[in-house]
C-alpha positions as CSV (number, residue, x, y, z in Angstrom):
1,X,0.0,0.0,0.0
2,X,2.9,2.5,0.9
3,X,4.7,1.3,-2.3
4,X,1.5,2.2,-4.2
5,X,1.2,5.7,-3.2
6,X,4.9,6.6,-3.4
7,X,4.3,5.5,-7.2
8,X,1.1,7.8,-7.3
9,X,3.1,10.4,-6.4
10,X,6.0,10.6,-8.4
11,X,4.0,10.2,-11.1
12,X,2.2,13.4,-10.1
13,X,5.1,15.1,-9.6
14,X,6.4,14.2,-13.1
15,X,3.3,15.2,-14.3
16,X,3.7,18.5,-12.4
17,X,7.5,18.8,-13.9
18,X,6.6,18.0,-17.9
19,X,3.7,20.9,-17.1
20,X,6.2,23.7,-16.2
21,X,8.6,22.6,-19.1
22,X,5.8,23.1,-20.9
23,X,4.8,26.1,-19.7
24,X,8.2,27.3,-20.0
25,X,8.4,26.4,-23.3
26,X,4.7,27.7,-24.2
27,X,5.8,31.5,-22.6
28,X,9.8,31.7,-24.5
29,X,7.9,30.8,-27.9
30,X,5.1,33.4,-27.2
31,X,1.9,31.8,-26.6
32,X,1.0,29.8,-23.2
33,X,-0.2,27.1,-22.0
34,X,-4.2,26.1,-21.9
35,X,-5.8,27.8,-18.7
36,X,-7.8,24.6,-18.5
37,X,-5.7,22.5,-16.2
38,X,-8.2,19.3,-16.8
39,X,-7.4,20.0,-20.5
40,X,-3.4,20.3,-19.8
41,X,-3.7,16.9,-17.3
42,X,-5.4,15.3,-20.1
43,X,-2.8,15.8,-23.1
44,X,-0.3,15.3,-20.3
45,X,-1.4,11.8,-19.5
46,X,-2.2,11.2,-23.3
47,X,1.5,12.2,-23.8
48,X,3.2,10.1,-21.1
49,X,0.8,6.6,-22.6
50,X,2.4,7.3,-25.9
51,X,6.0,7.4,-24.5
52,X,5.2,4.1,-22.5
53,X,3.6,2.4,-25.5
54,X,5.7,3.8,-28.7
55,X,9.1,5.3,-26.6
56,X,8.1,9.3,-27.7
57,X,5.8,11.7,-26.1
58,X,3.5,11.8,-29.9
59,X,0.6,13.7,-29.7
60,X,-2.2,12.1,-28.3
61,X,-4.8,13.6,-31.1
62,X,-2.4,12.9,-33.5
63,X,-2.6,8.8,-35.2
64,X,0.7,6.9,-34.6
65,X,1.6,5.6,-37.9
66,X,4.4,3.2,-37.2
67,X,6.6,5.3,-39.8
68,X,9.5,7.0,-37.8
69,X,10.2,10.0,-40.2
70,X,6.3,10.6,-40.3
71,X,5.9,9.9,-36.5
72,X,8.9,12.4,-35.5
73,X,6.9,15.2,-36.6
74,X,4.2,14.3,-34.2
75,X,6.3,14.4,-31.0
76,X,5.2,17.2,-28.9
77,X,5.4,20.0,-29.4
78,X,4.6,19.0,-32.9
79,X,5.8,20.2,-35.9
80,X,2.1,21.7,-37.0
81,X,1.4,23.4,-33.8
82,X,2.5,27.3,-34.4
83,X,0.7,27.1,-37.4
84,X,-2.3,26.1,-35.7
85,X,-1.9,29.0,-33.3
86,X,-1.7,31.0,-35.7
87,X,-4.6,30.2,-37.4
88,X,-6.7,28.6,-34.7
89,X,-6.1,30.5,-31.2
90,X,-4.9,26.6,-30.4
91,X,-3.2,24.0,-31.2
92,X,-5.2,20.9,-32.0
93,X,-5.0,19.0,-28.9
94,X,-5.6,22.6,-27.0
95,X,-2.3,22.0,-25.2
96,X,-1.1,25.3,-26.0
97,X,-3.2,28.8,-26.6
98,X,-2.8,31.9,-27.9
């Protein structure tokens, strides 16, 4: 049982860590992150499956195609995702906002 939560939380306080390199990340590039912090846990935990099934942090709204120099470009931040500021207010998994 205290095994159990001491796994619970350090994976919360990874999840915590990969938020504020995100953040970081979202605030030197110019935009931020989502103020939605259920939307931010989400793509966070969607992120962290991906690396423990395929070995990368892939988007999780993004397909997994099995084809590494296709797949690269989906690693978060992906390659389409200042575009999609640009044009959207958002990126498409809402990770990041204008």
């Amino acid at each position: 049982m205290v095994r159990e939560k001491s796994k619970i939380i350090k994976h919360m306080e990874n999840i915590e860590k990969i938020i504020g390199d995100y953040k970081e990340y979202a605030e030197k590039s110019g935009f931020r992150l989502n103020p939605d912090r259920e939307v931010v846990e989400r793509v966070i935990k969607g992120l962290l499956e991906n690396e423990k099934k395929y070995g990368q942090r892939y988007c999780p709204c993004r397909r997994v195609s099995g084809n590494p120099a296709e797949d690269k470009l989906k690693i978060c931040p992906c390659v389409w995702h200042r575009q999609e500021l640009e044009r959207d207010g958002h990126c498409y998994c809402r990770l990041f906002v204008k």
